[in-house]
N, C-alpha and C positions, 0 to 999 in steps of 0.2 A: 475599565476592565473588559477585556475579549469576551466572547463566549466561546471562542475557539480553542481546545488543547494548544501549549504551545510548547514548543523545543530549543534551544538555543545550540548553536554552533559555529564556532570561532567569533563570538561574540553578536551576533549578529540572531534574532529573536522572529521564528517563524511559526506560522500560525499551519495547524495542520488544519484545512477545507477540503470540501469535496473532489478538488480538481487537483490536490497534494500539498506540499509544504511551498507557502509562502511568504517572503520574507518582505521585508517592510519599503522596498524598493518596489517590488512589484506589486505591491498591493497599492501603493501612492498612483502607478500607470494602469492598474486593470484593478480598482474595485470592485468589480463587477464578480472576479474569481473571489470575491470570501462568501461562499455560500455552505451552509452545514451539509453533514454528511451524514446519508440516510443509517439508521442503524441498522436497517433489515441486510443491508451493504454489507457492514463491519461482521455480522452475526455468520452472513455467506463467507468473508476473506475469512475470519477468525476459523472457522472448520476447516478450510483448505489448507489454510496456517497449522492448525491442529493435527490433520490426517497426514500434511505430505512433506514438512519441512522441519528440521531439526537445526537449533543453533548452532553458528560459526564462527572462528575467532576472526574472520577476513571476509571483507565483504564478497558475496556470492551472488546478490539479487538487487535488482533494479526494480524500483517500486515500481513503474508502469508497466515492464515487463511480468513483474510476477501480478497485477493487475488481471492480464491478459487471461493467465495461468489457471488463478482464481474463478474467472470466469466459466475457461472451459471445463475445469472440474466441476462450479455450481451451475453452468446451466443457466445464467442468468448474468444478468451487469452488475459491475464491482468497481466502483470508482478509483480513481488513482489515491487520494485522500483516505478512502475506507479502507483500504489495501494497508496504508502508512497505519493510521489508527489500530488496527485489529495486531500487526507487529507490533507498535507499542504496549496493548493492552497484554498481550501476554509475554513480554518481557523481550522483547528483541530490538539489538541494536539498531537504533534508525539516522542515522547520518544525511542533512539535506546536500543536496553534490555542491550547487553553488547557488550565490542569493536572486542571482539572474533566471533559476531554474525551478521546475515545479516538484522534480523529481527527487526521489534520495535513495542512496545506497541503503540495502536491511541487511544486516550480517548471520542470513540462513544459509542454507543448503534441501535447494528442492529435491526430496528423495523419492517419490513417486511423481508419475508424470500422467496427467490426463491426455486419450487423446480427443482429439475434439471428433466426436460425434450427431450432430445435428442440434445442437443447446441439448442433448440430454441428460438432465438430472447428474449428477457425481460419473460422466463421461466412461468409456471405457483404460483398461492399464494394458499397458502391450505387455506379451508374454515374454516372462524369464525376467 
């Protein structure tokens, strides 16, 4: 039994880790990537998930990319994984791209846009 959430897509069974969705290919070549994912992580992606992005019926966002996103709105590091995790937790499509890959499609749409400000706290929002 994992201690990892896990997802399955097109048959093929990945463990969601700190560093994102990994599938049983890549975890056989890099054990070293199943590492847990901080929750202090999930608790930062999940508010920026909560303030700035509303669900879509088609994919809109690249976990590592809104990763990034996450960050610059908290001001702090937000793993690829906590990213995955915190869409899952509040109910959004998470699709891994391929078994080769760490990454996965979230089917949001970012509606506010942090801009990066020096790490500061929930960044500032360009005007209009």
């Amino acid at each position: 039994m994992s201690e990892f959430r896990t997802i399955v897509h097109k048959s093929v069974e990945y463990q969601v880790v700190a560093c994102g969705v990994v599938s049983p290919y890549v975890a056989k070549r890099q054990p070293n990537l199943l590492t847990p994912i901080e929750e202090d992580q999930v608790k930062r992606a999940m508010r920026f998930l909560r303030e700035c992005a509303v669900p879509h019926k088609r994919k809109k966002g690249y976990s590592y990319t809104l990763k990034h996103i996450a960050e610059d709105y908290a001001g702090d590091y937000v793993s690829n994984g906590a990213l995955v995790e915190a869409a899952l937790r509040l109910g959004y499509r998470v699709v891994p791209i391929d078994p080769l890959s760490i990454n996965a499609d979230v089917y949001l749409e970012v509606q506010k846009w942090p801009i990066k400000s020096g790490n500061k706290p929930n960044g500032r929002w360009p005007d209009g």
